[in-house]
N, C-alpha and C positions, 0 to 999 in steps of 0.2 A: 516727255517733258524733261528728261534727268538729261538725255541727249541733247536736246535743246540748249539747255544750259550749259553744258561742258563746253557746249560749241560757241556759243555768244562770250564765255570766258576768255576762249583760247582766242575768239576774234580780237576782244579788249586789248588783250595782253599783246595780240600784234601788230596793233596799231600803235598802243605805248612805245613798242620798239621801235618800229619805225619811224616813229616822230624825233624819236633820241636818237638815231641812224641818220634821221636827213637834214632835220637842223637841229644842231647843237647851241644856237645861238640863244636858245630861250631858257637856258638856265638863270635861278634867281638869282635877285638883285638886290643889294637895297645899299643903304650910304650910313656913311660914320662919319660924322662932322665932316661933312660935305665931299667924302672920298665915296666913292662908288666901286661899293666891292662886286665881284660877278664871276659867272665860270664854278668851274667846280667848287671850290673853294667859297665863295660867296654862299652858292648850297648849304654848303657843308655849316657854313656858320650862322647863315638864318636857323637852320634847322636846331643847331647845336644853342641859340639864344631863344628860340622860341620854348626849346624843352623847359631849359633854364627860367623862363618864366610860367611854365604850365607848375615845375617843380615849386617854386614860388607862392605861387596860387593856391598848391594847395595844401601849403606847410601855413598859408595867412587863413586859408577855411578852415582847418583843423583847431587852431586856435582861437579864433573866433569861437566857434562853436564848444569850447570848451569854458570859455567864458562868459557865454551864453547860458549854458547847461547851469555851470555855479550861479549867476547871479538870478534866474527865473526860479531856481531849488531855493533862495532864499526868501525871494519875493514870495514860493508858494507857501513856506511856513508861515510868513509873516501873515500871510490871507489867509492860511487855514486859521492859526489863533486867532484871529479880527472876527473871522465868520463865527468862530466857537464864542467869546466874548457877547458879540452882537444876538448872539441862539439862545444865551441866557440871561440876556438882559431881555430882551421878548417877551422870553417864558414868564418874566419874576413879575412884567407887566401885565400880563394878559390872566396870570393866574385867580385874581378875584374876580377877573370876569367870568372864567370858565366853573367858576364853584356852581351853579346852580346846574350843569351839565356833568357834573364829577357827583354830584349827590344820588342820583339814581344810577350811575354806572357802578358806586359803590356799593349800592345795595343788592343791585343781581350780582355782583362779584361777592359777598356776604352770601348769599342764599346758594350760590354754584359749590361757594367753597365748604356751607354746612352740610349739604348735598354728598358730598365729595369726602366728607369724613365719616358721617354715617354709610356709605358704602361700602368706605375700605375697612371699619369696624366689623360691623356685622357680620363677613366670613371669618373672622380672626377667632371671634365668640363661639 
């Protein structure tokens, strides 16, 4: 297979030549207020405008994204304090509801923890 490959390379590469060997006519083209540049030169300056725009591109993504990055960093404090604000206003409502469920959780946590003191006592003694 490695053979294969080197070989289907070298075929590519010699067709490319060849093409640039037998007609030269098909180098790029394109126009500037209505003048039609072509030939080597014409090449040379698409190629030299299109960098010029990929460079562009992505000096305007970079930025973006950096002002991106600030303004959702702001958005997410502002949503974290809303959600903390909203967490205990909840709580401050829901809390005499929850008394009758908090009365016996109280009491095995009373009994766990007298439990828990007469244990750690009584080796000391």
């Amino acid at each position: 297979m490695k053979n294969f490959a080197k070989i289907a390379i070298l075929f590519l590469i010699a067709l490319l030549l060849w093409d640039l060997a037998v007609d030269s006519s098909d180098f790029m083209s394109f126009n500037i207020d209505g003048d039609e540049v072509s030939g080597p030169l014409g090449a040379f300056l698409g190629l030299l405008f299109a960098g010029g725009g990929v460079i562009i591109a992505g000096v305007v993504v970079l930025v973006v994204s950096v002002v991106l990055a600030v303004v959702f960093a702001g958005v997410g404090v502002i949503l974290l304090g809303a959600l903390g604000v909203a967490a205990v206003a909840v709580a401050l409502a829901i809390s005499p509801l929850l008394l009758p469920l908090l009365v016996p959780v109280a009491i095995i946590w009373y009994l766990v923890a007298r439990s828990r003191k007469t244990r750690v006592v009584a080796p000391a003694a």
